[in-house]
C-alpha positions as CSV (number, residue, x, y, z in Angstrom):
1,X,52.5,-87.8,-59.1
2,X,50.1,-87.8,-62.3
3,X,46.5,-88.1,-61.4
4,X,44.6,-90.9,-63.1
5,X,47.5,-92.0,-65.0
6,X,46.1,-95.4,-65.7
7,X,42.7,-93.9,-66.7
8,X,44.8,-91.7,-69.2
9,X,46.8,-93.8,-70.6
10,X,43.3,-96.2,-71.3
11,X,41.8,-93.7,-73.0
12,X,44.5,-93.0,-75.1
13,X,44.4,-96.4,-76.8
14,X,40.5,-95.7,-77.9
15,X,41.8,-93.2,-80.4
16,X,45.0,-95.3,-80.8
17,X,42.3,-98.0,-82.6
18,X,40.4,-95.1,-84.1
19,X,43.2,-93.2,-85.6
20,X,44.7,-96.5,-87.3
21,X,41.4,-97.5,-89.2
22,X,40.9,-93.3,-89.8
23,X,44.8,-92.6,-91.0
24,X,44.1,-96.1,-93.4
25,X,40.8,-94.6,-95.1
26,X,41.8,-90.6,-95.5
27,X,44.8,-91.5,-97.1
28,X,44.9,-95.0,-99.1
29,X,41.2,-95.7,-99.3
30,X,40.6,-93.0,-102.4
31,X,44.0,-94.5,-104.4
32,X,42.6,-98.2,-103.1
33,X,39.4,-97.2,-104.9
34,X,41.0,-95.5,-108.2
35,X,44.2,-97.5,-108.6
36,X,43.5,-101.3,-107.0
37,X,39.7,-101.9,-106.7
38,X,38.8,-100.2,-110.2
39,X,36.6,-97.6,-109.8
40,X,36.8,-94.2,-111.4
41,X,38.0,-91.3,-110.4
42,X,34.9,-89.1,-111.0
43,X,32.6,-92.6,-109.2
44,X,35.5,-92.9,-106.2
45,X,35.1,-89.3,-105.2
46,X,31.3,-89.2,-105.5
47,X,31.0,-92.2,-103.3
48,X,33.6,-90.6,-101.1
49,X,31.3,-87.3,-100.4
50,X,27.9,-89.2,-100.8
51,X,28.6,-91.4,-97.6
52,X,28.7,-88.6,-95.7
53,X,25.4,-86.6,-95.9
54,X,24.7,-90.0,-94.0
55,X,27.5,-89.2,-91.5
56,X,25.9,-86.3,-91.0
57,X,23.1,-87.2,-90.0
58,X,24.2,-90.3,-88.4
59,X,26.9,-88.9,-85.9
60,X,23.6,-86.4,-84.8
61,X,22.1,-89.1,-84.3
62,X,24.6,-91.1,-82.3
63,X,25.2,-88.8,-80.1
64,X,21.6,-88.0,-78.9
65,X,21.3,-91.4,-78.2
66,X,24.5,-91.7,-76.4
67,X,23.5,-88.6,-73.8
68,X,20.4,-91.2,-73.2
69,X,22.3,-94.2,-72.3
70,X,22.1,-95.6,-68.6
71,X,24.0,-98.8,-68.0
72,X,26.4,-99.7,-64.5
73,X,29.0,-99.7,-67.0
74,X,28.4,-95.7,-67.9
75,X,26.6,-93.3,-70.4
76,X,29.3,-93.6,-73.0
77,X,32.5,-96.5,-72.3
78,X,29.7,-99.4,-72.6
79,X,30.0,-98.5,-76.3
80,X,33.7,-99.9,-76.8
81,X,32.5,-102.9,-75.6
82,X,29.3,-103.7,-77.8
83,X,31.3,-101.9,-81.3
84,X,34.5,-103.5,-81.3
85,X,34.0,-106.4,-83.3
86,X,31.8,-104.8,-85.6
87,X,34.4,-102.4,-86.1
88,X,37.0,-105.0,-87.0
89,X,35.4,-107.0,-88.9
90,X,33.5,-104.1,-91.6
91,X,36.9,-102.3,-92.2
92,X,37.8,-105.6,-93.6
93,X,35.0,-105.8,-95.7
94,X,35.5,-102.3,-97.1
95,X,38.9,-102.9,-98.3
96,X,37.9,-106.6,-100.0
97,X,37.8,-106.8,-103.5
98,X,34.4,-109.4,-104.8
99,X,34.9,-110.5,-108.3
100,X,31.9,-108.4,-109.6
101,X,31.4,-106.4,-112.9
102,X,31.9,-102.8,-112.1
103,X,28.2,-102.0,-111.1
104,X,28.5,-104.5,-109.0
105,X,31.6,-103.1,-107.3
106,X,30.4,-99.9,-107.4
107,X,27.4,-100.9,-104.8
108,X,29.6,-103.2,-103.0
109,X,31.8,-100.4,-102.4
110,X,28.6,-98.0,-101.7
111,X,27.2,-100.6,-99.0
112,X,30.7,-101.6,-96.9
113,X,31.8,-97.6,-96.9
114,X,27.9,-97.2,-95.6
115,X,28.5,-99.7,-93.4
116,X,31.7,-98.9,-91.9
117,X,31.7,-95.3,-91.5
118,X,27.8,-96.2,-89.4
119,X,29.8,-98.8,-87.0
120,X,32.6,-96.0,-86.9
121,X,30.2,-93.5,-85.7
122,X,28.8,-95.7,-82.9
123,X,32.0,-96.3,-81.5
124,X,34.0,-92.8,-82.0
125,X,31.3,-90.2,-81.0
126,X,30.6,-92.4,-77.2
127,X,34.3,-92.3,-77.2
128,X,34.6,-88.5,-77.6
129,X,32.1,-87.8,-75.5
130,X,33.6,-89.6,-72.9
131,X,36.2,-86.7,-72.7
132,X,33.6,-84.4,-71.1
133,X,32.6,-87.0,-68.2
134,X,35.9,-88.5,-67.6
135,X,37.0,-85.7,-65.3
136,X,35.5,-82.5,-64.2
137,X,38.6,-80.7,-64.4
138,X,38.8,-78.5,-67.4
139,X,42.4,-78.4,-66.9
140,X,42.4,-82.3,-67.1
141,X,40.1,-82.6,-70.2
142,X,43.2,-80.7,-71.7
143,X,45.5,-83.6,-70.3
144,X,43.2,-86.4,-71.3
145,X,43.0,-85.0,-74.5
146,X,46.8,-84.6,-75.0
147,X,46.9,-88.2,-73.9
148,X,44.0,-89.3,-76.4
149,X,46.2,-87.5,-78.9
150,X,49.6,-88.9,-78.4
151,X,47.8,-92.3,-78.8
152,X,46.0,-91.8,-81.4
153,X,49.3,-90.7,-83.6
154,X,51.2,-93.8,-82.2
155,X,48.4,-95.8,-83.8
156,X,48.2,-93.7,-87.0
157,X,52.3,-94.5,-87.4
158,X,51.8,-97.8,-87.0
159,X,49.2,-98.0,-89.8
160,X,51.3,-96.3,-92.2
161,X,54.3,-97.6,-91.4
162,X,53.6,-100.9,-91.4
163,X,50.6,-101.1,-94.3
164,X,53.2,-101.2,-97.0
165,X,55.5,-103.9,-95.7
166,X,52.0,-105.9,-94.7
167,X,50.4,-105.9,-98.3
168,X,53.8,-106.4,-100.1
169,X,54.4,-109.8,-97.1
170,X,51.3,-111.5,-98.1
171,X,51.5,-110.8,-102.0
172,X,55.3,-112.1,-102.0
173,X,54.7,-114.6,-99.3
174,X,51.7,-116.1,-99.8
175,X,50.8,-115.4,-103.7
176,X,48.2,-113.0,-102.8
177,X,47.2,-110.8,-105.8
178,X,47.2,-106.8,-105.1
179,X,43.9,-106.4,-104.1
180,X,44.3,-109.2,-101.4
181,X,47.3,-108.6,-99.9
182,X,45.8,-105.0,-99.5
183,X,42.7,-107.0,-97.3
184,X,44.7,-108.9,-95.6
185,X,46.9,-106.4,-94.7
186,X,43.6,-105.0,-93.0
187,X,42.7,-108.3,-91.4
188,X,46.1,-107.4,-89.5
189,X,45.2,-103.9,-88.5
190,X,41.5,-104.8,-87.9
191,X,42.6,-107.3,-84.6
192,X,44.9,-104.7,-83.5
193,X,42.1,-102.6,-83.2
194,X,39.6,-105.2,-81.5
195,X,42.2,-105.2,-78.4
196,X,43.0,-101.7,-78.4
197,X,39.2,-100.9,-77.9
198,X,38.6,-103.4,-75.0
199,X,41.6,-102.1,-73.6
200,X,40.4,-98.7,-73.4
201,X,37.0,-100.2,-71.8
202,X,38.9,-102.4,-69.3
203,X,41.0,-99.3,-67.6
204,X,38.7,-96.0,-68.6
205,X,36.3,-95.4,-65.7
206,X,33.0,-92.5,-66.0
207,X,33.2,-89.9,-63.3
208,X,30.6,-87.6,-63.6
209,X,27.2,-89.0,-64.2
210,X,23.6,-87.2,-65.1
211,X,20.6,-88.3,-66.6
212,X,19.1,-86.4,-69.4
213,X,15.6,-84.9,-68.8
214,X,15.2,-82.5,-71.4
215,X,14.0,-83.3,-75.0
216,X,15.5,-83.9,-77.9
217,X,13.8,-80.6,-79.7
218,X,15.3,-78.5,-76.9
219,X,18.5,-80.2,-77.1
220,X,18.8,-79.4,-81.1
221,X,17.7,-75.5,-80.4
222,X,20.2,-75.4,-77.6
223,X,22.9,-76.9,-80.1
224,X,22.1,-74.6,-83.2
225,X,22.4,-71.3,-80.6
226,X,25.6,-72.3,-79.5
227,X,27.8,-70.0,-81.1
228,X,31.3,-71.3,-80.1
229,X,29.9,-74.7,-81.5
230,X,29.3,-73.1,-84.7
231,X,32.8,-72.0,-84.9
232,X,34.4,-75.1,-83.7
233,X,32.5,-76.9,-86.3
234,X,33.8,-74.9,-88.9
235,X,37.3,-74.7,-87.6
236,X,37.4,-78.5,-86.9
237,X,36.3,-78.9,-90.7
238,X,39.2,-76.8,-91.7
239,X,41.8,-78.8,-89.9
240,X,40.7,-82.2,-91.1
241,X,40.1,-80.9,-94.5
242,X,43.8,-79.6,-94.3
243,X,45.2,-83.3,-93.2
244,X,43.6,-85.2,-95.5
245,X,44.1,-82.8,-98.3
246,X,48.0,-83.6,-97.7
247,X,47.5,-86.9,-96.9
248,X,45.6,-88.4,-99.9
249,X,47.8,-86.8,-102.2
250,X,50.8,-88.0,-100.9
251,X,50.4,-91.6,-102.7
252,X,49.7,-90.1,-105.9
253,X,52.5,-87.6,-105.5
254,X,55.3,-90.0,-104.7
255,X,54.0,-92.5,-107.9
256,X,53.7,-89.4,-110.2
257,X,55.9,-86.5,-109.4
258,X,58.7,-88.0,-107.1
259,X,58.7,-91.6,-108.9
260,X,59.2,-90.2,-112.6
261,X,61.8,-87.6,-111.8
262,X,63.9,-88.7,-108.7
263,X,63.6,-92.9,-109.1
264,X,67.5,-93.1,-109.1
265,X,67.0,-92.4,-105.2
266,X,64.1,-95.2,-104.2
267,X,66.6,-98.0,-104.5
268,X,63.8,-100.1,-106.9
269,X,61.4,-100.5,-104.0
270,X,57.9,-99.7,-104.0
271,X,56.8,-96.0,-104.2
272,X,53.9,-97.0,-101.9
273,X,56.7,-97.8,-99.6
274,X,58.2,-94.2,-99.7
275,X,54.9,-92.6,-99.3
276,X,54.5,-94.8,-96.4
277,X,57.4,-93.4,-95.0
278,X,56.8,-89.8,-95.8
279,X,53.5,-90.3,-93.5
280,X,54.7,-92.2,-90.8
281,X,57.7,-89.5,-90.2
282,X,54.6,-87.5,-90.0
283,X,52.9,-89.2,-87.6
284,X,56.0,-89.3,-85.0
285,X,56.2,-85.6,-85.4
286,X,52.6,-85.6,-84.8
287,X,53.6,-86.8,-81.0
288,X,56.3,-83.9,-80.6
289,X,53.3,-82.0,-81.5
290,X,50.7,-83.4,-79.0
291,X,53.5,-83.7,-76.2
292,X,54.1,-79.4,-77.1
293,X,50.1,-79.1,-76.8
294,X,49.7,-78.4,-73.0
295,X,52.5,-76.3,-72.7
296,X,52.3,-73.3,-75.2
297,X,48.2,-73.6,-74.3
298,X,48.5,-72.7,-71.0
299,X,51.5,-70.2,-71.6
300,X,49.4,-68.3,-74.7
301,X,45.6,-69.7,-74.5
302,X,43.7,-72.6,-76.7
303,X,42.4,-69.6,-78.8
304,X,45.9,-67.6,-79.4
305,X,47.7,-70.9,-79.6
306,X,45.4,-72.0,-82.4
307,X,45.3,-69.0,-84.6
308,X,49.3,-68.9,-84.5
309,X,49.7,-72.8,-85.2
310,X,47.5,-72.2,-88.5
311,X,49.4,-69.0,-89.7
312,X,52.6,-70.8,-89.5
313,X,50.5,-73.7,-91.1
314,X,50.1,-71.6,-94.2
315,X,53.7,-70.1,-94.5
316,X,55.3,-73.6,-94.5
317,X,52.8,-75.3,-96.8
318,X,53.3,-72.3,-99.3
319,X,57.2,-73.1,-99.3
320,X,56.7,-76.7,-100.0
321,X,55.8,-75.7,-103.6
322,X,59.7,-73.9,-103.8
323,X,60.8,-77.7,-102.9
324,X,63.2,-78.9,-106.1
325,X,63.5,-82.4,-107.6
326,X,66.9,-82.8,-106.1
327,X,68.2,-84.8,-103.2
328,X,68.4,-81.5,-101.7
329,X,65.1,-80.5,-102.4
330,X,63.5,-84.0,-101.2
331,X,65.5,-83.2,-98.3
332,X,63.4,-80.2,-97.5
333,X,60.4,-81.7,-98.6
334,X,61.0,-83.6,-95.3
335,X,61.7,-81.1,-92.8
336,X,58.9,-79.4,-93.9
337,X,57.1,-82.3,-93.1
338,X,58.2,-82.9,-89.7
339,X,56.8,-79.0,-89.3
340,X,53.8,-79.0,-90.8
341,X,52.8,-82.3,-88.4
342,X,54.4,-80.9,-85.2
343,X,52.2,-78.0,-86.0
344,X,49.4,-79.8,-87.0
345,X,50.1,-82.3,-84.1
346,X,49.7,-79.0,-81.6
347,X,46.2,-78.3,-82.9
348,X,44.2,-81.8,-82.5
349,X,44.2,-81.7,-78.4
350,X,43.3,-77.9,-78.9
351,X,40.1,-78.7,-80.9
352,X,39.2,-81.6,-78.9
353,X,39.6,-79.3,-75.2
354,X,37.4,-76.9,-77.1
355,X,34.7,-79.0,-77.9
356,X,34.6,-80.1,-74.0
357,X,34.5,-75.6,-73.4
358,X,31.4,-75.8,-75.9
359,X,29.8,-78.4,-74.0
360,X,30.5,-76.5,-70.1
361,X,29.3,-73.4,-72.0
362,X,26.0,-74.9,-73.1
363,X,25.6,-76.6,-70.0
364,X,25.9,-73.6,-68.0
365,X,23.8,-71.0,-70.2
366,X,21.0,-73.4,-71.3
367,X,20.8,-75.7,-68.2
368,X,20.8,-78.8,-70.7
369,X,24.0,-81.7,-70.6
370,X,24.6,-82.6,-74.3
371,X,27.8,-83.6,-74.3
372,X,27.5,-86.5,-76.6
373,X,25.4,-84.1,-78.8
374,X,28.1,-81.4,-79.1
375,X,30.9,-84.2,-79.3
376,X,28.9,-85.8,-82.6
377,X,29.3,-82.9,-84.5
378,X,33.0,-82.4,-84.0
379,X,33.3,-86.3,-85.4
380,X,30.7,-85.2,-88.1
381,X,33.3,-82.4,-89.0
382,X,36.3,-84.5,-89.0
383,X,34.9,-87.6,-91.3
384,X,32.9,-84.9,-93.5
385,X,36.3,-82.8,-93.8
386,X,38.4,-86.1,-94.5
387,X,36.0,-86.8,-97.1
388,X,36.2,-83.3,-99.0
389,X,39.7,-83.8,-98.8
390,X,39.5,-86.7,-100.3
391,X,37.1,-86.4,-103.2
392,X,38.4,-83.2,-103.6
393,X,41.6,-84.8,-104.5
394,X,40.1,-87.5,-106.8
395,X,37.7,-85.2,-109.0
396,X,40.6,-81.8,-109.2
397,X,43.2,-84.9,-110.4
398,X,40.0,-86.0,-112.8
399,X,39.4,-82.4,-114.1
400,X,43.3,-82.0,-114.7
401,X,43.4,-85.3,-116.9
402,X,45.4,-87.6,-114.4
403,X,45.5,-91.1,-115.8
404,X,44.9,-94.0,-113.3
405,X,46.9,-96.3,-114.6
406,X,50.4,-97.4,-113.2
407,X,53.5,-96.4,-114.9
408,X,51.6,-94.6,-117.4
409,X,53.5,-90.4,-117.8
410,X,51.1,-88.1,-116.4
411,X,50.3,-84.4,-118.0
412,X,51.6,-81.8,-117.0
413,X,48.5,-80.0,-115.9
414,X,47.8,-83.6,-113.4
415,X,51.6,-83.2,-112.0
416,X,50.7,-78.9,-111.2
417,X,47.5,-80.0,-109.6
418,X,49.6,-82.6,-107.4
419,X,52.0,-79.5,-106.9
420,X,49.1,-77.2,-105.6
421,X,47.8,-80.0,-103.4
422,X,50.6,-80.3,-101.3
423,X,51.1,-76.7,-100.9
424,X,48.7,-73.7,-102.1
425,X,45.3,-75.1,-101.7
426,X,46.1,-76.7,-97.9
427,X,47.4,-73.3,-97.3
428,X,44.2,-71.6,-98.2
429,X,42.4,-73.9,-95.7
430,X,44.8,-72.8,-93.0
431,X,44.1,-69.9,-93.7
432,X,40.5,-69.9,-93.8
433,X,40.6,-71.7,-90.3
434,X,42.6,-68.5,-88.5
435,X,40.0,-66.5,-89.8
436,X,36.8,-68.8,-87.9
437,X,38.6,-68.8,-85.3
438,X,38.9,-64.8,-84.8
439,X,35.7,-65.1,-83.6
440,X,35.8,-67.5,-80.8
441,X,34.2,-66.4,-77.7
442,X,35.1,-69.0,-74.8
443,X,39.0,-67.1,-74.2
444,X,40.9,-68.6,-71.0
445,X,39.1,-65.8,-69.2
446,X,36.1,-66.4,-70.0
447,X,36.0,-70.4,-69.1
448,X,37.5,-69.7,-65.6
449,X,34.7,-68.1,-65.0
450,X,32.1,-70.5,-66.7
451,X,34.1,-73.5,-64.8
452,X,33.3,-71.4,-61.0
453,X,29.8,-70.6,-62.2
454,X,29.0,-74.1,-62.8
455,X,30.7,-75.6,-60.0
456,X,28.1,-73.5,-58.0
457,X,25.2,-74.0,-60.2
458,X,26.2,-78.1,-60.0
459,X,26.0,-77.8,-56.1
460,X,22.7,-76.9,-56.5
461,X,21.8,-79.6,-58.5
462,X,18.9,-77.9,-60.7
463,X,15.6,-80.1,-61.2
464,X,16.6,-80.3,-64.7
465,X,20.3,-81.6,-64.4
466,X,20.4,-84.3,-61.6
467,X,23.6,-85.1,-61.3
468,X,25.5,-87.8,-59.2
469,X,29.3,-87.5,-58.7
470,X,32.6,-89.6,-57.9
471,X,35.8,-89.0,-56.1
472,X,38.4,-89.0,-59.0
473,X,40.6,-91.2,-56.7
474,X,44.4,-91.5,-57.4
475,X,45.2,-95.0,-58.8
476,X,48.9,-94.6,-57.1
């Protein structure tokens, strides 16, 4: 019988709200921006990238506070509680459209990204960190994450598969222009969101308790010395740089590749609808992915399993580019696809088991708990990763002349940069990540025995880690 079944399936639904609001913003937000709220390309991605030197910091931030947080309730959960509405309510804001001049829009836009990606942080990185106190079982944290995962793509495919057919209701239905069927196709995905979070509070439960003693200088030299956590950073960038590279592009290559040379085959329906689609298969194959996760981990390693999932990552991005303009060739554009996610779906409870590693590691070599700390900067990487991706795909379309304007033939050098983005340059960053993660330290090995030497040092109970513990009781 599963241990903690309820507590796992809880915590899947906290990345469930996450990964709907997330999936929205990496991959509609930048053509929301260019193509619906007005903004240039060359202003869309700036503000894209700018909002994150904040994120940096912010997430830092976030999570130093979080490792200092007492409540009955626990270090981390308590923050589902107090951030859901805000949550809800400032993605809706970002995708409203004022009736400003552009400058106007511009900071509206500047202050409601701001905004929302702050409230984002101060929900997502308590969550995360939760991971690392919701069992002491590094086997489990592997589980849990797998289970965080699963949920999380289950949310993301009901985003995308349902944004489409929600914007296009309330602008038949209702009379809404663009721009508002677009927020209130948020409003929809915003309440969804609300629940899911208080959900997650109401049957998520904090097993492992300590109270920080050490300061906040020592925690920031412990974190920069932590090699593994320099790696993971960099190989957490990669991945999330490699997702939303795909993903943003998708719109733009469905309107402006697929749209002008295969139309006979979308029936007359919306091409936002297709791209939709595209994404959503994605997301399911995602949860074949995530459900694959556990098994070929404990059969080859996190580390092997990772650097394998990425090779295979760059072969089948390469071949998309040998994909014809043919029902046959769309076809295959599918299928690969469905790969690409289930491999892609295989790596995000990796990362996220890895990050818990990095935090046991520091723990048990520098005699400090930072487990919010360490957790920040993997949601640092994946919302400073997501917005590379995405500027990156605004300013390389700008460079290449692509014109924002709807049914307006695009040049060839904008349709070969759409080409590239769906296939060579993802491939690259694949690549890049095998190569990080060459030199990762914490093998299977290697954490066996950090997981026995702390067990024995947490006996102890140092004067600098008082720690109180909980039976993690079956709930059958």
């Amino acid at each position: 019988m599963m241990k903690n079944l309820k507590r796992k399936v809880g915590y899947g639904f906290g990345d469930m709200a996450s990964s709907m609001f997330w999936k929205i913003f990496s991959y509609y937000l930048p053509f929301f921006y260019s193509n619906v709220f007005g903004l240039s390309l060359v202003d869309a991605g700036a503000l894209v990238l700018a909002t994150r030197v904040w994120d940096a910091v912010s997430d830092l931030m976030m999570g130093l506070i979080a490792d200092r947080t007492n409540t009955k309730m626990g270090k981390y959960r308590p923050y589902l509680l107090w951030f859901a509405a805000p949550f809800a309510v400032c993605g809706i804001l970002l995708f409203t459209t004022p009736d400003f001049d552009y400058a106007g829009k511009l900071l509206w836009a500047c202050f409601t990204y701001v905004l929302m990606m702050t409230v984002y942080t101060c929900i997502n990185v308590p969550y995360a960190a939760m991971l690392g106190v919701i069992t002491a079982d590094p086997k489990e944290k592997t589980v849990y994450s797998s289970f965080r995962m699963f949920f999380a793509y289950t949310g993301s495919f009901i985003a995308l598969a349902f944004w489409e057919p929600l914007c296009s209701m309330f602008q038949s239905l209702f009379g809404m222009s663009e721009s508002g069927g677009w927020q209130w196709a948020m409003v929809v995905i915003a309440l969804m969101c609300f629940c899911f979070f208080i959900i997650c509070f109401l049957m998520t439960k904090e097993v492992v308790h300590s109270r920080k003693t050490s300061s906040i200088g020592y925690d920031f030299k412990v974190l920069l010395r932590n090699r593994p956590w320099w790696i993971l950073v960099v190989v957490a960038l990669g991945s999330n740089l490699f997702n939303t590279l795909r993903g943003a592009t998708v719109a733009y290559f469905f309107a402006d590749v697929i749209g002008s040379d295969a139309s006979v085959w979308l029936f007359g329906l919306s091409v936002i609808f297709y791209s939709g689609l595209f994404l959503s298969i994605g997301e399911v194959a995602n949860m074949i992915g995530v459900a694959l996760a556990v098994p070929i981990a404990n059969m080859l390693g996190k580390k092997t399993s990772y650097i394998l999932v990425n090779v295979f990552l760059t072969v089948f991005s390469i071949s998309f580019c040998f994909m014809p303009l043919t029902p046959v060739g769309m076809f295959g554009m599918l299928v690969l696809q469905i790969v690409i996610s289930i491999l892609t779906g295989v790596l995000s409870p990796l990362i996220w088991s890895m990050y818990a590693d990095a935090a046991d590691y520091s723990e048990l070599t520098y005699r400090t708990v930072s487990t919010g700390l360490i957790f920040s900067s993997s949601s640092m990487a994946q919302k400073f990763g997501g917005a590379l991706g995405g500027a990156s795909v605004l300013w390389l379309l700008g460079l290449c002349g692509y014109v924002a304007t709807s049914g307006w033939e695009q040049p060839q050098s904008a349709i070969n940069c759409l080409w590239a983005l769906m296939s060579y340059i993802p491939a690259a960053v694949a690549l890049l990540a095998v190569v990080a993660m060459l030199f990762y330290p914490l093998t299977t090995d290697k954490m066996k025995t950090i997981c026995d030497n702390l067990k024995s040092c947490r006996d102890k109970r140092p004067r600098e880690m008082r720690y109180l513990y909980e039976e993690e009781e079956d709930d059958f």
